[in-house]
C-alpha positions as CSV (number, residue, x, y, z in Angstrom):
1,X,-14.9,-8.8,0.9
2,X,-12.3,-11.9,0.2
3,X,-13.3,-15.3,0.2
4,X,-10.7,-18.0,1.0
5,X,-11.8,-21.5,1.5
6,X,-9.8,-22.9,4.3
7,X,-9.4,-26.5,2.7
8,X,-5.9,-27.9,1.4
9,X,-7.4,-27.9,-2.1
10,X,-8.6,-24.8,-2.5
11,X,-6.4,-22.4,-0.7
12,X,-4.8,-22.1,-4.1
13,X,-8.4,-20.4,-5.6
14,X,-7.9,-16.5,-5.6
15,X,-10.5,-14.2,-4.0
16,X,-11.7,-13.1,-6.6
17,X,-13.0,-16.1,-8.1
18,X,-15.6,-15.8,-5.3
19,X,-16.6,-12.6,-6.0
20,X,-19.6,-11.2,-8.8
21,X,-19.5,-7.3,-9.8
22,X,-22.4,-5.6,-10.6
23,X,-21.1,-3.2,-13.4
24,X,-23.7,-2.2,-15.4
25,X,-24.8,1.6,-16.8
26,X,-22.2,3.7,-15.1
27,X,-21.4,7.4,-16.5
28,X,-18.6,9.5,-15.7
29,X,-19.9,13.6,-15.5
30,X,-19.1,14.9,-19.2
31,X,-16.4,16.9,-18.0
32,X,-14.4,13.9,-18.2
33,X,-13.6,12.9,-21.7
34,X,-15.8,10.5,-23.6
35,X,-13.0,8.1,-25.0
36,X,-9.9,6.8,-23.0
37,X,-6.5,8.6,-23.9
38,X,-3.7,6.9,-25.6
39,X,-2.0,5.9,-22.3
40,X,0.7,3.2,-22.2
41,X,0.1,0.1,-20.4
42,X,2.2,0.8,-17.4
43,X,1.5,2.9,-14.3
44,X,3.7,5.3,-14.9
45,X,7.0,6.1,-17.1
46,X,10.3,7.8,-16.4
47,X,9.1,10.8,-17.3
48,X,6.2,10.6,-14.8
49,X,8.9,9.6,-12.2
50,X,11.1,12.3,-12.7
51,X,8.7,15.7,-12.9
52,X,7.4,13.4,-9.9
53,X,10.7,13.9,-8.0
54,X,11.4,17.6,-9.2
55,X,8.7,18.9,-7.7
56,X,9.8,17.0,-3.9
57,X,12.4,19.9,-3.3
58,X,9.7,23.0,-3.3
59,X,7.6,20.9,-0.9
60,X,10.3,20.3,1.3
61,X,11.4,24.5,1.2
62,X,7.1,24.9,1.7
63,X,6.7,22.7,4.6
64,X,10.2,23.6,6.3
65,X,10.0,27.5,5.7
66,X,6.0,27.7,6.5
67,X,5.7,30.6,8.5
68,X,4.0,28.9,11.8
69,X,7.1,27.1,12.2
70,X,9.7,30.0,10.9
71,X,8.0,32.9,12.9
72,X,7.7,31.4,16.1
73,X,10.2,28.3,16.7
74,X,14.1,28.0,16.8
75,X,15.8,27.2,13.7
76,X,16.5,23.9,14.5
77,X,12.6,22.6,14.2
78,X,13.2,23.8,10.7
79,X,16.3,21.6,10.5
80,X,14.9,18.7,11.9
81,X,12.0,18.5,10.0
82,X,13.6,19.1,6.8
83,X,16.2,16.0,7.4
84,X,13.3,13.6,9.0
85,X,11.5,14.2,5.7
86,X,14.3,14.3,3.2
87,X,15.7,10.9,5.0
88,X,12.1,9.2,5.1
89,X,10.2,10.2,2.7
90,X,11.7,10.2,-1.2
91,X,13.2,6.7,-1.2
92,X,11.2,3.4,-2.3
93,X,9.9,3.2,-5.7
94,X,7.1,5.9,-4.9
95,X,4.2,3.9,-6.3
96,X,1.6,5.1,-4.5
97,X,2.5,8.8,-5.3
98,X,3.0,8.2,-8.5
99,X,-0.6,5.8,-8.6
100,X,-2.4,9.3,-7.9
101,X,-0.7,10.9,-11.1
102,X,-1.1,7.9,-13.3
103,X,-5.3,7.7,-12.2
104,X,-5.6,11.8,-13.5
105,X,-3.5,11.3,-16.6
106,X,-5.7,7.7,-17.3
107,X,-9.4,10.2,-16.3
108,X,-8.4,13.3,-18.3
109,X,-8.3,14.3,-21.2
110,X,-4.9,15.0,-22.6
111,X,-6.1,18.3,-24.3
112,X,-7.5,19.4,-20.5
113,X,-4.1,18.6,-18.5
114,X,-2.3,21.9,-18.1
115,X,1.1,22.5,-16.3
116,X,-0.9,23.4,-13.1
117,X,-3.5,20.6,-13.2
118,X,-0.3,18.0,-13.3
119,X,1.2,20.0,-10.6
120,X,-1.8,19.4,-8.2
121,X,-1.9,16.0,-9.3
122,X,1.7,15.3,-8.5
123,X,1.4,17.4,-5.1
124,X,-1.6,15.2,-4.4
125,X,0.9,12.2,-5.2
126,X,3.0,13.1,-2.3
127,X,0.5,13.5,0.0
128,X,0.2,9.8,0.1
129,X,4.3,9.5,0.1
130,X,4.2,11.4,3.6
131,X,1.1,9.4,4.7
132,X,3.1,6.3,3.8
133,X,6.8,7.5,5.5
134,X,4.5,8.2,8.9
135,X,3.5,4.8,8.8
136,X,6.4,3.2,8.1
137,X,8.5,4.9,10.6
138,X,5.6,3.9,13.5
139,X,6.0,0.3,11.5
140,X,9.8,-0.2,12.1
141,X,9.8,1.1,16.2
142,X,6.8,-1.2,16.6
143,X,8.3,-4.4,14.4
144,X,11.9,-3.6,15.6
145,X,13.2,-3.4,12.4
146,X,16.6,-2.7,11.8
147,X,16.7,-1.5,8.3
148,X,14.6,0.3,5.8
149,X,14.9,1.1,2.0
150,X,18.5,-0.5,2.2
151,X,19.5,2.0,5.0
152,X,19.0,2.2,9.1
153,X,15.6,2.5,10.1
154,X,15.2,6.4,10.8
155,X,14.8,5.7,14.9
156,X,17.9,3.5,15.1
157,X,19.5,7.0,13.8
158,X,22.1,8.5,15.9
159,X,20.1,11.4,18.7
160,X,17.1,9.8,16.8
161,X,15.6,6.8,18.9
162,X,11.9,7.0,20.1
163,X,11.8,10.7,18.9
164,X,11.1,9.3,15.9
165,X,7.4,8.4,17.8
166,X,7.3,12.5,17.1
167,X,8.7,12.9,13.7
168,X,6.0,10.4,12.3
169,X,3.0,12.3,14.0
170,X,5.3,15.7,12.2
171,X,4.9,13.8,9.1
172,X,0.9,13.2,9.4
173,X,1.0,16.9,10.0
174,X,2.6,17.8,6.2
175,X,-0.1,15.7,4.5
176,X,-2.8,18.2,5.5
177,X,-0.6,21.1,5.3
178,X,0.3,20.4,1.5
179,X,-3.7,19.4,1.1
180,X,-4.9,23.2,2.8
181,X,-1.8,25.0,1.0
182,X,-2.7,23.7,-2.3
183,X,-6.1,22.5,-2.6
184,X,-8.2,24.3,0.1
185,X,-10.4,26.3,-2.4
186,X,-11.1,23.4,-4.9
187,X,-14.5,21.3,-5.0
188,X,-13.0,18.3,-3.6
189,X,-10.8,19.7,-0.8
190,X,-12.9,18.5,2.1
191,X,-13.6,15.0,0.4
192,X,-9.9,14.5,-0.1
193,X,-9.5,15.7,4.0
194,X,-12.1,12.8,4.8
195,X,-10.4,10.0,2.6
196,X,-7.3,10.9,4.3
197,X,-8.6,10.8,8.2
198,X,-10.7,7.9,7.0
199,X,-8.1,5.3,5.2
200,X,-5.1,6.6,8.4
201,X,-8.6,5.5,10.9
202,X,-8.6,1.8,9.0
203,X,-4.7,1.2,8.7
204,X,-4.2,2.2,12.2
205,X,-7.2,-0.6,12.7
206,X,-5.2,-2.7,11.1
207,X,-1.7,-2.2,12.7
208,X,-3.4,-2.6,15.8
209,X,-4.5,-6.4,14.8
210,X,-1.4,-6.9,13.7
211,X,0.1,-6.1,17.3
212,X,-2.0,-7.8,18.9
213,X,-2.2,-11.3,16.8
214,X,1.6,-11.2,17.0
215,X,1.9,-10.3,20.4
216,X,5.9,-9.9,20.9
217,X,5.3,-9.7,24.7
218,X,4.6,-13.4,24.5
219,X,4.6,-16.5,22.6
220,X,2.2,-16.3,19.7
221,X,-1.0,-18.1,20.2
222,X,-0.7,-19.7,16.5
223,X,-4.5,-20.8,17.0
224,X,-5.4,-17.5,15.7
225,X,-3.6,-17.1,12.8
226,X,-6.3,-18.0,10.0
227,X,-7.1,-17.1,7.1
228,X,-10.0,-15.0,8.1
229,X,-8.3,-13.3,10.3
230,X,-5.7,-12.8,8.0
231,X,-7.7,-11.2,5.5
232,X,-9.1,-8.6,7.9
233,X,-5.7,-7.9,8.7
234,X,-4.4,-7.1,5.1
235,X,-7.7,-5.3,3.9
236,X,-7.4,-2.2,7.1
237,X,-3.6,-2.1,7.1
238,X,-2.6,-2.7,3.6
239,X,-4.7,-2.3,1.2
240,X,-7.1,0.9,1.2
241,X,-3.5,3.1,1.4
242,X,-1.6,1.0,-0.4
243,X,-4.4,0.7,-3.3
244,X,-7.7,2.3,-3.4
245,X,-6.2,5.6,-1.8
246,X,-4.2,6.8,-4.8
247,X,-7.2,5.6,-7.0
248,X,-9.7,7.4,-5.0
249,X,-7.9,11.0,-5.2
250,X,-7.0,11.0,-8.4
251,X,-11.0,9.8,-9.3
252,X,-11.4,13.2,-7.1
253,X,-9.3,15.5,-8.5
254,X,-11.1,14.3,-11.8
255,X,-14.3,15.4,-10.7
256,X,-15.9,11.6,-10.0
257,X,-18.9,11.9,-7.9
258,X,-20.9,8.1,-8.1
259,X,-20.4,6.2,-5.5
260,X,-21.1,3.0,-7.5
261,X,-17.7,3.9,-9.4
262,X,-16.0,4.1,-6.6
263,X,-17.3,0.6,-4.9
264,X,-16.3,-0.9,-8.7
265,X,-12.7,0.7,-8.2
266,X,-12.5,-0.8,-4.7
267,X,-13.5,-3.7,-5.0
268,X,-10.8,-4.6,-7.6
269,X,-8.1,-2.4,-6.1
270,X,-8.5,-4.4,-2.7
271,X,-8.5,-7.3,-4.0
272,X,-5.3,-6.0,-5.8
273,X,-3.8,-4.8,-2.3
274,X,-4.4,-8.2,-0.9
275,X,-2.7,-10.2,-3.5
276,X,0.2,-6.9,-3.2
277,X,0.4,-8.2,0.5
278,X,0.6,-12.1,-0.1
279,X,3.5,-11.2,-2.4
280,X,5.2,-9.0,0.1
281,X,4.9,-11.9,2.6
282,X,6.5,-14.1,0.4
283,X,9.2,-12.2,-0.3
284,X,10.0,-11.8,3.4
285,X,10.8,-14.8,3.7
286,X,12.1,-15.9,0.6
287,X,13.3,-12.8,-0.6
288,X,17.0,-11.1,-1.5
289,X,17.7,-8.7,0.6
290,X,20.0,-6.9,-1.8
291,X,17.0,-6.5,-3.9
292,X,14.1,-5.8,-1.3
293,X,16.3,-3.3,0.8
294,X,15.6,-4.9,4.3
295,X,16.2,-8.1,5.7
296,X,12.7,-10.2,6.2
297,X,12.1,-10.3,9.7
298,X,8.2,-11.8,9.7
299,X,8.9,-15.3,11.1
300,X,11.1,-13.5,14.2
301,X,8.3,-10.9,14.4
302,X,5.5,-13.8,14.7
303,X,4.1,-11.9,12.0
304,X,0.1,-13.5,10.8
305,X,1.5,-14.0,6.9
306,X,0.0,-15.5,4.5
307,X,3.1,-18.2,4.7
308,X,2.3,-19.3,7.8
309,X,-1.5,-19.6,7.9
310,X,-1.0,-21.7,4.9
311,X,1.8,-23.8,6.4
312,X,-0.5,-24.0,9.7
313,X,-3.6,-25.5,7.5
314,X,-1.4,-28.0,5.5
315,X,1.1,-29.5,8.4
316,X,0.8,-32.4,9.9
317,X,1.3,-32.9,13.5
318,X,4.9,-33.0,13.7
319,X,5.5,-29.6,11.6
320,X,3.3,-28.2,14.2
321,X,5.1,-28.5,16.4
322,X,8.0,-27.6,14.8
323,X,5.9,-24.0,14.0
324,X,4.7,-23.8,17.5
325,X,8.2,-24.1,19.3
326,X,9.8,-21.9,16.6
327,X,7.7,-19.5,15.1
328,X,8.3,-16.1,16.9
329,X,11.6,-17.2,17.9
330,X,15.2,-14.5,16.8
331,X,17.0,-17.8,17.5
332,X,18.4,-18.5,13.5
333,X,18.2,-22.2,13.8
334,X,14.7,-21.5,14.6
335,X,14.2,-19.6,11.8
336,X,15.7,-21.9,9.2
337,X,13.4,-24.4,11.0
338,X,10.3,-22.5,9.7
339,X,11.4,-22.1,6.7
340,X,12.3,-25.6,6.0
341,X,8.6,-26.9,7.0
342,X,7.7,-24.0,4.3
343,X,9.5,-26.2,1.7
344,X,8.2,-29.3,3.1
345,X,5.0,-28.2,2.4
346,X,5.8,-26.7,-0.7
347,X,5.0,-23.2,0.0
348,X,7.0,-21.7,-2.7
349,X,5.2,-23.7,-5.5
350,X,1.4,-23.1,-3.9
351,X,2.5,-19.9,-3.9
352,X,3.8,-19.5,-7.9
353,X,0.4,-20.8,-8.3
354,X,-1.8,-18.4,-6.5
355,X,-0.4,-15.5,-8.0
356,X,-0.5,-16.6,-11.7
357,X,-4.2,-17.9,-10.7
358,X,-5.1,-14.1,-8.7
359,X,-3.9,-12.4,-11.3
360,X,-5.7,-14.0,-14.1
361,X,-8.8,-13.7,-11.9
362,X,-8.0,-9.7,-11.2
363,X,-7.8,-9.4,-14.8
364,X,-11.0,-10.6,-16.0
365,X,-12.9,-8.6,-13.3
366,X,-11.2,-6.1,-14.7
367,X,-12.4,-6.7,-18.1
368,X,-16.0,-6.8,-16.6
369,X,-15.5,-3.0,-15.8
370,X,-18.5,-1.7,-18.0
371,X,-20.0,1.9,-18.8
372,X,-23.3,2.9,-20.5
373,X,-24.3,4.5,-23.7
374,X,-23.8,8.1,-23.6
375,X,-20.5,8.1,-21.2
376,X,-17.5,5.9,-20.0
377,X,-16.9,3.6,-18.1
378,X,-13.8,3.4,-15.7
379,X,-10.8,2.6,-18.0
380,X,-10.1,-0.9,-17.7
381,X,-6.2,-0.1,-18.6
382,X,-5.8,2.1,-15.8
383,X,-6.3,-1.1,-13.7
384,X,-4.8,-3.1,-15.6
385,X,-1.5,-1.0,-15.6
386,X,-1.6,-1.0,-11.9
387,X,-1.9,-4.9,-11.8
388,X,0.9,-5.4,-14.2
389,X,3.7,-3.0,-12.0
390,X,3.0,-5.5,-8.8
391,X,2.9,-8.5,-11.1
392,X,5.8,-11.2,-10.4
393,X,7.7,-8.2,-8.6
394,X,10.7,-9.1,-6.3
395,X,10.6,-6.1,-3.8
């Protein structure tokens, strides 16, 4: 788990720092190959991003066309799904999906990736894309956002409203439609099925301390906003969809089966999902819109951030106040109020500092990934190309 000491000095010290991995004698089953591939040190390339994107319209003809919905509902559920899943579901910069396609291309073997093996992994790659467009559409009704992706939020829609309560739960439904259609008779169907119910169980957790630690009915009770909390918060609705899913599938698909490589890969790729957060909290607030596609809305939303629980540990008296009459608040004065005890208290530069100091940290675990003799371990570059997409990112 993360580790955050909760003085002034050390807030600054990433998790990681806090944490020892046991990585010692791991094999990978000889199917896998016994040297890394030549694989560029980025997540994925254009290339991967566009057979990503070419293979989006056949699963939106599967899904609408499938013959429980053809055979014995109007046309118009046909239409309606199509459009809530073309609208919500290709946009964003896909890198979970693509996260899926980037683990199998990093486990296998280039000489043992065929046109169909790609395919699956790709298909599998959008299976999280429709898990992550169901939550974000239950996100923005429940955070009253406004916009999404640089356009409306799919229930401020026209005819759309809180039918869009529906069309999420429509879109959980694809993800195990596309995962029986296509990988039902493979070894690691019904694993895949479990990490799915499994990682939607913990974010769900998670969105539900969100809602409650925010508590829009009310003014928020800033007492609870620590770090602890905090960290609990990010881990369950962040972090094991965000990170260790994509990881986890594609480790699956690859034929992994030790569960001492899997607690390696999350135990880094949490840690990565929580730093992933802090940076998406930051840029909320200090963020351009034009560049993050919707217009930050944590302070309003009396959002736990990692802004404010620092801000809440450093402030004197005075700017506690100032956080306690104003944090929750829609009131713009009372917004730029927050923000200016942020710059009071330096939050910007703690926070250049933190991620240069996390990421540094993240690396070197990552260079502690080890395997044994006769196999390999799990490729360190793999990590370390994931680490390097969210690294000093703007949206």
């Amino acid at each position: 788990m993360f580790f955050f000491p909760l003085s002034k000095e050390d807030i600054i010290k990433p998790p990681s720092l806090q944490m020892a991995l046991l990585l010692r004698n791991l094999f990978f089953r000889r199917s896998l190959c016994s040297t890394a591939i030549n694989v560029p040190n980025v997540l994925f390339t254009k290339e991967d991003s566009r057979i990503f994107m070419a293979e989006f319209p056949n699963l939106v003809r599967e899904l609408t066309f499938d013959d429980s919905i053809s055979r014995h509902l109007p046309l118009d559920v046909s239409k309606h799904l199509s459009k809530c899943i073309q609208y919500n579901v290709p946009h964003g910069k896909k890198t979970r999906g693509l996260a899926v396609l980037a683990t199998y291309k990093h486990l296998v073997s280039e000489t043992k990736i065929s046109n169909v093996s790609l395919k699956e992994a790709i298909v599998m790659g959008w299976c999280v894309e429709f898990l992550q467009a169901y939550f974000l559409i239950a996100d923005d009704i429940m955070d009253g956002s406004t916009t999404r992706r640089q356009h409306e939020c799919w229930y401020k829609k026209n005819n759309i409203g809180l039918n869009a309560i529906n069309d999420a739960l429509l879109l959980e439904t694809c993800v195990y439609q596309l995962l029986r259609n296509h990988f039902k008779s493979k070894p690691y169907y019904q694993d895949c099925v479990d990490l799915f119910l499994e990682v939607n169980r913990m974010t769900t957790f998670g969105q539900s301390l969100d809602i409650m630690t925010s508590n829009k009915d009310s003014k928020p009770n800033l007492e609870l906003y620590d770090m602890n909390r905090y960290i609990s918060l990010v881990k369950y609705k962040t972090s094991f969809y965000s990170t260790y899913l994509p990881v986890a599938l594609g480790m699956k698909m690859c034929g992994v089966y030790d569960n001492e490589l899997y607690r390696q890969a999350r135990t880094i790729l949490l840690e990565m999902g929580h730093y992933f957060q802090v940076q998406d909290d930051y840029i909320d607030c200090f963020g351009d819109p034009k560049q993050t596609g919707k217009i930050g809305t944590d302070i309003q939303d009396a959002k736990c951030s990692w802004l404010v629980v620092v801000a809440l540990q450093r402030a004197n008296r005075q700017q506690k106040e100032i956080l306690k009459s104003c944090y929750g608040s829609t009131d713009e004065e009372n917004v730029a109020k927050v923000k200016s005890v942020y710059k009071e208290l330096k939050i910007p530069k703690i926070y250049a500092t933190y991620e240069e100091n996390t990421y540094k940290a993240i690396e070197t675990n990552i260079n502690q990934l080890s395997g044994g003799d006769q196999g390999i371990k799990l490729p360190p570059q793999l990590f370390k190309a994931f680490l390097n997409s969210i690294y000093r990112r703007h949206n």
